[in-house]
C-alpha positions in Angstrom: 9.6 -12.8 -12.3 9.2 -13.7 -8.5 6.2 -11.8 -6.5 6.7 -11.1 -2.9 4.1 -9.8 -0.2 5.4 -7.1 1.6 2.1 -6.5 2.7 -1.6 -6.7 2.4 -1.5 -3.9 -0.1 1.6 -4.3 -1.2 3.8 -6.6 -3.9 6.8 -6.8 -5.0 7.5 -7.4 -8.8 11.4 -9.2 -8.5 13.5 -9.1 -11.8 16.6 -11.0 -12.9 18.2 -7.4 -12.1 15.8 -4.9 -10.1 12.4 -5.2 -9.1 9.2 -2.8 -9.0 6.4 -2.8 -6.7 2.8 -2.5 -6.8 0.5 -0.7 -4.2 -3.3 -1.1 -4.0 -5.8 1.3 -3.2 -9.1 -0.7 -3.2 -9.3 -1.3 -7.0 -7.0 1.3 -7.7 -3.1 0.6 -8.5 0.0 2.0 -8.7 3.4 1.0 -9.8 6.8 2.1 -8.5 8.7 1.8 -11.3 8.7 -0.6 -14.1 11.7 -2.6 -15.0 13.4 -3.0 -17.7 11.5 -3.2 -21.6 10.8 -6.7 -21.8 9.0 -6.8 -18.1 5.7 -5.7 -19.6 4.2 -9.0 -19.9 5.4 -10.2 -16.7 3.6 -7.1 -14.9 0.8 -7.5 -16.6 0.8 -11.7 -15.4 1.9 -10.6 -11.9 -1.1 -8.2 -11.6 -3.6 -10.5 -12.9 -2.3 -12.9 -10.8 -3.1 -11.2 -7.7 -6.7 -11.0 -9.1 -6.3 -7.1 -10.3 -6.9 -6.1 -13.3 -4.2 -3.8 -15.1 -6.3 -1.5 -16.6 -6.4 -0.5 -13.0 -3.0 0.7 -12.9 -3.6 4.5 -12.9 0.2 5.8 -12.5 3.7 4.5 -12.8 6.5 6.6 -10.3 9.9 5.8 -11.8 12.8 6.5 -9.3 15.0 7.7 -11.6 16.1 7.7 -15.1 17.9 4.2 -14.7 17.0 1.5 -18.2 15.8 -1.0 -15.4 13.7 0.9 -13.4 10.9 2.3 -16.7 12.2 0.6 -19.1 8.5 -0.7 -19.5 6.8 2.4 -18.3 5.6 3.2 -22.1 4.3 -0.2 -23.0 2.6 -0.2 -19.9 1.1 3.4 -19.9 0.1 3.1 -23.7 -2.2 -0.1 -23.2 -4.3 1.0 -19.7 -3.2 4.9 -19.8 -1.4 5.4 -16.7 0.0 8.7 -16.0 4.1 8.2 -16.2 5.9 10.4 -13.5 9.1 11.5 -12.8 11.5 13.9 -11.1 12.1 17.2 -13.5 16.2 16.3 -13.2 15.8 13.1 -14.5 12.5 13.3 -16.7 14.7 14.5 -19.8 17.6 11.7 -19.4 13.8 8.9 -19.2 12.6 10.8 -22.2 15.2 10.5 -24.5 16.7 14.2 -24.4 19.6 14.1 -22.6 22.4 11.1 -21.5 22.8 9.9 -18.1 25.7 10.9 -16.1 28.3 8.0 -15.5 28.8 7.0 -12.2 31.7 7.5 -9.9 32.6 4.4 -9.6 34.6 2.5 -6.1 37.1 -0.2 -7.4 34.4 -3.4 -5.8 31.5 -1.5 -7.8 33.3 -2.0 -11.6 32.9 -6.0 -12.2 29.0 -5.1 -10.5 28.6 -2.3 -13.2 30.0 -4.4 -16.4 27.0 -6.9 -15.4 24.8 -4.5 -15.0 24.7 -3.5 -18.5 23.7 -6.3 -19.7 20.1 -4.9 -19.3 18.3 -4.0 -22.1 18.3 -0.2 -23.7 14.6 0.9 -22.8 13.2 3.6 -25.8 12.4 7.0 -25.2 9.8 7.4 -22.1 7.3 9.8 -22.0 7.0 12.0 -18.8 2.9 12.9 -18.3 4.0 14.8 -14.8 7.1 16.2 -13.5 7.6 16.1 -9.7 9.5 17.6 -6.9 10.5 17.5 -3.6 7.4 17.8 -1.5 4.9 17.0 -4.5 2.3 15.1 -2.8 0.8 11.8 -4.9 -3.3 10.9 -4.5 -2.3 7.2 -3.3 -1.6 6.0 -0.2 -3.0 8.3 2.1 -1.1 11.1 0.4 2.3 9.5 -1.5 5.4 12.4 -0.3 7.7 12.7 -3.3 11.3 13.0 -1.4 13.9 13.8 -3.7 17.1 12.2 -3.0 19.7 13.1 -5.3 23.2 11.3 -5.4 22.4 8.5 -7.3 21.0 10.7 -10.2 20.4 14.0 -10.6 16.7 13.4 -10.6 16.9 10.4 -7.8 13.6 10.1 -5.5 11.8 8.5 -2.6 8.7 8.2 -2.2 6.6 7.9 1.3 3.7 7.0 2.7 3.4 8.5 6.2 0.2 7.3 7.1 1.5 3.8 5.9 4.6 3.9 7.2 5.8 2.8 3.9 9.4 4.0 2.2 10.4 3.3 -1.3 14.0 4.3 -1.6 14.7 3.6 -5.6 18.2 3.1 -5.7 19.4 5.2 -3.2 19.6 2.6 -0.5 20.0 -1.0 -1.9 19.6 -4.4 0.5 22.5 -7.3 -0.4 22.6 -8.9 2.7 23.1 -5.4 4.7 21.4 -2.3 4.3 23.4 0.2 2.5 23.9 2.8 0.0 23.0 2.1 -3.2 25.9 1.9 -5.7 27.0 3.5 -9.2 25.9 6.6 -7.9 26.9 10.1 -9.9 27.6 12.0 -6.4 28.7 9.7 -3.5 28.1 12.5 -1.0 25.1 13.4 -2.0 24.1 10.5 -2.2 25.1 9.6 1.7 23.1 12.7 2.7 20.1 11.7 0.5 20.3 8.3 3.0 20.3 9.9 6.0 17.7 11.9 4.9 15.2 9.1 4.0 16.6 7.3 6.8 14.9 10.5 8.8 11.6 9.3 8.0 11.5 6.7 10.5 9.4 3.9 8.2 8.8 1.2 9.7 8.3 -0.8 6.2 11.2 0.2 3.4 11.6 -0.9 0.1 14.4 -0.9 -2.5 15.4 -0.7 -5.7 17.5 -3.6 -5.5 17.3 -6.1 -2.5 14.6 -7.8 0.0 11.9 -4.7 1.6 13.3 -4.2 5.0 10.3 -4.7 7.7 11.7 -5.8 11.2 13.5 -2.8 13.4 13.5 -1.1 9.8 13.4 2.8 12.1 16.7 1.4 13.9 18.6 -0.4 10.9 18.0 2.6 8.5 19.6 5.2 10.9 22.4 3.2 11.8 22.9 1.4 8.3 23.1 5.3 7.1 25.4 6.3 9.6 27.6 4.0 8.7 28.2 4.7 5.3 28.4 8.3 5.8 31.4 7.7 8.6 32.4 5.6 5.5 32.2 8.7 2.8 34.1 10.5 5.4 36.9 7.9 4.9 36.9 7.7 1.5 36.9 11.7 1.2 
């Protein structure tokens, strides 16, 4: 696992397929999302690495109900007692009840989705809170839960206004362009969910998969999402 600044505050955890991030209040943590079940360990190094102690993680915000994004939410939450949260949509699919949807997949996104399941099946997650849109987290100044379906039923964002700080899940990916995400369930709900968090004009952005956007991220978001949804049109 590689760890990236993104800021003072701010890490990213990078996985051989995803990443997570963690975001400090004083002492105080909190991980967005978790990767998949073997990453426990490695969060746990990363943490103490950065001279914080994981008992200090008080809640893990998955992004959706993907294997590599809480795959190690459980371990996690069962040794320091983290709160798990979720979107309601998705929180049955992360707790074992219900199958995920398959994607609709685009002809370039099939060789990326075989590879993609190579990640390990995570086990039954439990879900301590159930957000929606507008549900307001007590980190960073006030954490806006923004959901953005498309990707999942359950897909969300999550902002920090007073931070300036966007975590897209996998909504909006980063592979050497900004873009929308792939293997989504809805590919035009999925656009409008991008221009929507491409609305919040953050200036610091972060992704489920990809390097955190943080030069002329206001400018590259709104165009980056206009682009793909004069691409939907295309494809529609």
């Amino acid at each position: 696992m590689d760890i990236v600044e993104v800021l003072p505050q701010l890490h990213m955890f990078r996985f051989r397929i995803g990443q997570a991030y963690l975001w400090r209040d004083g002492t105080e943590l909190s991980l967005i999302d978790a990767g998949d079940v073997n990453a426990a360990s490695a969060i746990e190094d990363g943490v103490r690495g950065l001279g914080h102690d994981p008992a200090r993680i008080a809640r893990i915000v998955i992004t959706h109900g993907h294997r590599d994004h809480f795959g190690a939410a459980q371990e996690l939450a069962d040794r320091y007692g983290a709160e798990i949260l979720a979107h309601r949509l998705d929180a049955p699919v992360i707790r074992g009840d219900e199958e995920i949807g398959d994607p609709v997949l685009l002809d370039w996104e099939r060789p990326l989705y075989e590879h993609g399941l190579t990640v390990p099946v995570a086990p039954p997650t439990r879900v301590d809170t159930e957000v929606s849109d507008g549900t307001v987290l007590p980190f960073g100044g006030g954490a806006r839960v923004v959901h953005s379906p498309g990707h999942t039923p359950g897909a969300i964002g999550v902002h920090l206004p007073r931070h300036g700080v966007l975590f897209t899940g996998d909504c909006v990916a980063e592979a050497g362009r900004v873009m929308l995400g792939v293997f989504n369930i809805d590919r035009e709900q999925a656009v409008a969910s991008f221009r929507r968090l491409a609305a919040l004009e953050a200036t610091t952005v972060c992704f489920g998969h990809g390097e955190p956007l943080v030069k002329d991220a206001v400018a590259v978001m709104r165009a980056s999402a206009d682009r793909d949804s004069g691409l939907q049109v295309e494809h529609g």
